[in-house]
C-alpha positions in Angstrom: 92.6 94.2 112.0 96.7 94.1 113.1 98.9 91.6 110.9 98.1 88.5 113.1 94.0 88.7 112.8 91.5 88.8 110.4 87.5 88.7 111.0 85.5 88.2 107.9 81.7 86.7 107.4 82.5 83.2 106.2 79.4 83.6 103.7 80.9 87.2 102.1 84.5 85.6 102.1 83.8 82.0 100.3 82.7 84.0 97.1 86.5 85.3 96.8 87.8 82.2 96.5 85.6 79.4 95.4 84.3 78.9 99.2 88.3 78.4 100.4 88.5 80.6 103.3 91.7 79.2 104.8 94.7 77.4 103.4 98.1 77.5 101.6 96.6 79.5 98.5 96.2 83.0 100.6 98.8 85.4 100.6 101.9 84.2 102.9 101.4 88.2 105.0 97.3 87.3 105.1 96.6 85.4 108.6 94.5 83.0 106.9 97.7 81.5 105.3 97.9 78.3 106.3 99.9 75.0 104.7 98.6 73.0 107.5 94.9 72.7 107.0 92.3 73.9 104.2 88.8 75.5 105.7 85.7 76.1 102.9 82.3 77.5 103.2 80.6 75.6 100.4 77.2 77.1 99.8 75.4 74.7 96.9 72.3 75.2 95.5 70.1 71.8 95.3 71.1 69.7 92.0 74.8 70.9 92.6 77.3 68.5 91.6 80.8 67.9 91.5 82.1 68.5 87.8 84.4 65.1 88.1 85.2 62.6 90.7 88.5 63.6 92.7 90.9 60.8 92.5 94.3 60.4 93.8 93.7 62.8 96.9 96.6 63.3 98.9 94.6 65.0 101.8 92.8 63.9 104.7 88.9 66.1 105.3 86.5 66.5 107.3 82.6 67.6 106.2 80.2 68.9 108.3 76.3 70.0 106.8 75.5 73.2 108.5 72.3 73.0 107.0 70.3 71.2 104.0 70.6 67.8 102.4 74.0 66.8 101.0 75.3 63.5 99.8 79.0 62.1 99.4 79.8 59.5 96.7 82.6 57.1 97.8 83.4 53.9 95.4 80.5 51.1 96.1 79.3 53.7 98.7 77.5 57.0 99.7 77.0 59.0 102.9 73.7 61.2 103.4 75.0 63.9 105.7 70.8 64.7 106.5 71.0 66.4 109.8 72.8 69.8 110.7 75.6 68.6 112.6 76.1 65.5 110.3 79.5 64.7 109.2 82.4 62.3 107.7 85.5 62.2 107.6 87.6 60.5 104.8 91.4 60.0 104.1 94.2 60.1 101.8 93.9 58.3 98.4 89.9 58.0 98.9 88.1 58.9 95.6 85.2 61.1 96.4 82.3 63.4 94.7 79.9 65.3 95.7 75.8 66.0 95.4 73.4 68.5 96.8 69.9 66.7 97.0 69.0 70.2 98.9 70.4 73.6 99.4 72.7 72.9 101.2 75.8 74.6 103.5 79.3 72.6 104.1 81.8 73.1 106.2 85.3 70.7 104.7 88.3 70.8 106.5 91.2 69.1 104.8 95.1 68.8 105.9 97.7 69.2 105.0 97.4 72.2 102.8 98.8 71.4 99.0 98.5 72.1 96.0 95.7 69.4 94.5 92.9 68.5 92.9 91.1 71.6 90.9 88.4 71.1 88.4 89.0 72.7 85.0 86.0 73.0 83.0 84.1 75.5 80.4 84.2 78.2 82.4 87.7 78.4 82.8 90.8 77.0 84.9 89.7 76.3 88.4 86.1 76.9 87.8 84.1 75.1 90.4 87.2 73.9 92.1 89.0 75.5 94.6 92.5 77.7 94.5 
């Protein structure tokens, strides 16, 4: 690895931070710095759920289902993302959540990079939301 490039397995390197492998919460010196875009590997076992609706997003993303079954709740609509390949893309100020009807692997992109939206629950600040 030089200063400039970092190769990592996307499935070892979402468990360090919540599933975020890319975005304005790395180290400024680590390559995968970034307060242009956000990039998670979100691994969810079936029944998992978003702890709380996000409201008041002030990003723009992009999911794609890698593999499984994987549902997005929108107000008065959701999106079955059924097929590996599926994907939608949603933007600022659109209140979301989230549901695994299967084991399911993610791929969100989100811009810009910002501080945001992290759920605080039981387990502690941050837990089950992102850095």
């Amino acid at each position: 690895m030089t200063d400039s490039v970092y190769v990592g397995n996307a499935g070892k390197d979402a468990a360090l931070d919540r599933g975020w492998l890319l975005g304005h919460f790395k180290d400024a010196s680590d390559p995968r710095h970034s307060e242009d875009v956000e990039i998670k590997w979100g691994v969810h076992p079936r029944g998992d759920e978003r702890a709380h609706w996000v409201t008041g997003e002030d990003r723009t993303a992009l999911q794609v289902l890698i593999s499984g079954r994987f549902r997005v709740d929108f107000p008065g609509r959701s999106v079955v993302l059924a097929k590996q390949g599926d994907y939608v893309v949603w933007g600022r100020g659109v209140d979301h959540s989230w549901y695994a009807e299967e084991e399911s692997v993610v791929l969100t992109v989100r811009w810009p990079s910002v501080p945001g939206y992290a759920v605080v629950d039981r387990d502690g600040p941050g837990a089950g939301g992102r850095p």
